[in-house]
Steps between C-alpha positions, in 0.01 A plus 500: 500500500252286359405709171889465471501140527173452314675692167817274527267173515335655172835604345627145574222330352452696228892472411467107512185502306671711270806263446293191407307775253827542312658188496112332364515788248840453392433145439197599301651714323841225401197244363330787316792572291583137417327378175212289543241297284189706355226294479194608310223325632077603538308396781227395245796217408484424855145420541482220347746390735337622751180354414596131566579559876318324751327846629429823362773737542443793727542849380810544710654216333407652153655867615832288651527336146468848315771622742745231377384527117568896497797384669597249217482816274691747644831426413582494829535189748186399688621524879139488676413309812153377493297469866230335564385261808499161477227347238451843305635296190899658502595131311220544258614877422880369451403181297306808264780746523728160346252401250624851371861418457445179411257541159793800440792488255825583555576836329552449114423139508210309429555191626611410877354586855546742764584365821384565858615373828277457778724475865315428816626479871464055555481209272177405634368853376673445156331131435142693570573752243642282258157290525297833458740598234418192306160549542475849363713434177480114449266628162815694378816344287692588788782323722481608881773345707543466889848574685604463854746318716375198481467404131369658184112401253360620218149541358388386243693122544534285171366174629200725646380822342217584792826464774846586581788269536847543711831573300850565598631803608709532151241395275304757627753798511608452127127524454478839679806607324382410163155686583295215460372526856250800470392511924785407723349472859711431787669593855830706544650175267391769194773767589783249526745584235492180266096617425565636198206708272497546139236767523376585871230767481309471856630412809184433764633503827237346773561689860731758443692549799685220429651652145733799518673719222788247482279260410323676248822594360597122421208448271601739259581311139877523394415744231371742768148460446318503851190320602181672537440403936161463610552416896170406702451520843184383748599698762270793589768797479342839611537726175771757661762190609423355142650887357818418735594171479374413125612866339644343214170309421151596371220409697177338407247324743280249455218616804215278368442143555376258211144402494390188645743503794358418844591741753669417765312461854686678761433457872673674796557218765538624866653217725155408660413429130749238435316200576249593319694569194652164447190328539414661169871459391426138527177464342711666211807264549239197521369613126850461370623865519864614615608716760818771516580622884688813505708610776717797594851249587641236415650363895362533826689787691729496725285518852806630725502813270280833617405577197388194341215510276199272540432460181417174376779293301443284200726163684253541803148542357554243304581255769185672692307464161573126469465381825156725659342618205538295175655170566370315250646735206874511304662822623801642407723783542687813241724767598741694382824306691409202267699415193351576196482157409341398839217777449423378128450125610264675798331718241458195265351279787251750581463545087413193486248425784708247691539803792139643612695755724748744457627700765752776403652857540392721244754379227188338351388819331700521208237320216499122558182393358323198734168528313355258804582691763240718553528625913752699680560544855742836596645474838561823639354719313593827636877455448441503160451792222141544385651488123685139604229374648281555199799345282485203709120422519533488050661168584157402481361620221593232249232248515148497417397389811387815759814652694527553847732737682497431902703864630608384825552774780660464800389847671127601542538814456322670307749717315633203382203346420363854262893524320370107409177538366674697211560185404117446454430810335833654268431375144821429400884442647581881368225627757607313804907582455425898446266408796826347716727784363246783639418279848797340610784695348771332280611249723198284479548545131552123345867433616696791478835306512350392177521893337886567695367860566542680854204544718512862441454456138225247539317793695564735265356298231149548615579848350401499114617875471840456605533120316396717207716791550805291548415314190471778301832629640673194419387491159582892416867381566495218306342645228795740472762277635411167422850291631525804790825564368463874609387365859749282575392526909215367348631219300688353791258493720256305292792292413530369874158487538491284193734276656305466867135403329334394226158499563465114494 
């Protein structure tokens, strides 16, 4: 019967749900119990901080900083995850958050630093905030060091004060380990075990889903101290999935945009506009502009296959690019089959102006920073979430120069064409993925391989009440029964889970 079938669905879901509940709970409540640093700091020390950057901080950065500071006091370990699209200032918030720890004293001392190591997702993302690092404490006595695979610098360098100079690897770990390094910023090169702290108070983690609990666990000191963890994310996660997948973190969002930014200008292209569009494309290009080109796949499909998607693929449009459209630019291509090394030295090129084009799947969202390249073309538009497609247009919002956004459709129709004018009307990435959760279901939802939940849970999730209720059920029994050694059903099953997924 279907009410039959519809209760099991709900009893499933909610009994998944409920799992992930327990096991982020548990976790929370393991780093609650571990000793921590307590940092008494006001915001009123922070403003002066907070006065010397480049913009005037918004109120939800101010409230985001408060979070962490009440944090700091507590006793307990900061675990929060702070959200906010891209360009609402999440690197200004952490570089305030480590001005904290870093004008703090170890307990009992009054001499010496607390540390705080900053771990992104690629080097190329580590070299930008190491620049903006510099820039926000290069009026401070303070040594901020850079870590990946490549090779290790420092800030301030003794030949020159204003700039930073390489070292070796071992010069710089015996500085770490001595806690003469205050920032450490870096890729996954900081958890390796010969990085050694004297006193690590704040781990900021850039793009969480690439950091688990194991991870977390290898930053705490040898003396059992654990890190406060700020982790940051740009992608717009619709409140109830944020309750499930981040239980073990607190949540604070940063929903407002800095002053001064240029919004982006969005257009929805149907294919009888296309000419049309990169005449203006060019007159951009021609000005000295860049361009990204977004598309759904990376290889043309099979065509002896039924089910074949048309979608466009990055190695074709850019052969179509160069030889009807834009011959006389540099285009390249970036996917996710590449090496890592091969996609930095892409990245770079394109960093660096010598490519004007850059056609790629959507790996490009995660934060590089190409201040110059100010337009963005989005094959396909429909087969993407409304929430990724948002994520992907920020790309552009880097530069001073005005952003364009070119939403490419391939069907006229005009359902398609109303789901993408959200784009031109939600005010913030928040809006548009509650928007996609409601509309489309959970499957549209930002790359649910991504999450490692079932379909049925993903459906569920659109229910607050029963996220909620599950949460609150999972915390009753860990309240009571904090290592579930009364449950031990329970225990096992978490344990198995454990071993399937981390949510990385």
């Amino acid at each position: 019967k279907s009410e039959h079938s519809q209760a099991a669905r709900k009893r499933f879901a909610f009994e998944e749900i409920f799992f992930i509940q327990l096991d982020k709970q548990k976790t929370r409540h393991e780093f609650r119990e571990k000793k921590t640093f307590v940092i008494e700091k006001d915001i009123n020390d922070i403003e002066n901080f907070i006065a010397r950057f480049p913009f005037t901080a918004t109120d939800a950065q101010r409230k985001a900083i408060q979070h962490a500071l009440n944090d700091f006091r507590s006793g307990h370990a900061m675990s929060r995850l702070l959200e906010g699209d891209v360009g609402s200032g999440k690197t200004a918030v952490a570089a305030a958050v480590s001005y904290a720890i870093t004008t703090s004293r170890p307990k009992g001392q009054n001499f010496g630093t607390l540390q705080t190591a900053y771990m992104v997702p690629t080097e190329i993302l580590a070299q930008q905030h190491f620049e903006s690092f510099i820039k926000y404490f290069r009026h401070m006595p303070i040594n901020i060091a850079l870590i990946t695979g490549t090779g290790a610098r420092k800030f301030p360098s003794k030949v020159n004060p204003e700039g930073w100079t390489t070292i070796s690897r071992s010069q710089l770990l015996k500085w770490v380990e001595s806690g003469e390094i205050s920032i450490l910023i870096g890729t996954h090169a900081l958890i390796q075990k010969s990085v050694k702290f004297k006193h690590l108070a704040l781990a900021i983690i850039d793009e969480q889903h690439r950091f688990g609990t194991a991870q977390r666990q290898k930053l705490v000191q040898k003396d059992g101290i654990l890190p406060h963890l700020l982790s940051m994310t740009a992608t717009p996660i619709p409140r109830t999935l944020a309750l499930t997948l981040y239980g073990d973190l607190d949540l604070s969002l940063l929903d407002q945009m800095p002053a001064g930014r240029k919004p982006i200008i969005t257009e929805i292209v149907t294919p009888d506009k296309r000419d049309n569009t990169y005449e203006k494309i060019r007159k951009e290009l021609e000005a000295g502009r860049q361009l990204y080109v977004i598309c759904p796949r990376i290889n043309e499909p099979d065509p002896d296959k039924e089910s074949a998607i048309l979608a466009k693929s990055v190695k074709e449009e850019a052969k179509r690019l160069k030889k009807d459209v834009f011959p006389e630019y540099e285009i390249d291509i970036l996917h996710s089959k590449m090496k890592p090394a091969e996609k930095e030295k892409v990245m770079l090129a394109f960093s660096n102006g010598e490519t004007n084009i850059l056609v790629a799947t959507s790996v490009v969202e995660v934060g590089v920073n190409v201040v110059n390249a100010s337009l963005i073309i989005i094959e396909g538009a429909e087969r993407f979430g409304l929430a990724q497609l948002h994520q992907l247009r920020g790309r552009v919002l880097r530069g001073t120069h005005q952003p364009y956004c070119f939403v490419f459709a391939e069907s006229k129709s005009e359902k398609t064409i109303d789901r993408l004018k959200a784009l031109r009307t939600a005010k913030n990435g928040f809006e548009l993925a509650e928007f996609d959760l409601q509309q489309r279901g959970s499957g549209e939802l930002y790359g649910r391989k991504q999450w490692g939940i079932s379909d049925l849970a993903m459906e569920a999730i659109k229910n607050l009440k029963m996220v909620e209720a599950a949460r609150e059920e999972a915390s009753k029994i860990i309240a009571e029964d904090p290592k579930l050694e009364k449950h031990p059903g329970l225990k096992s099953h978490i344990e198995s889970l454990n071993e399937k997924i981390h949510f990385e």
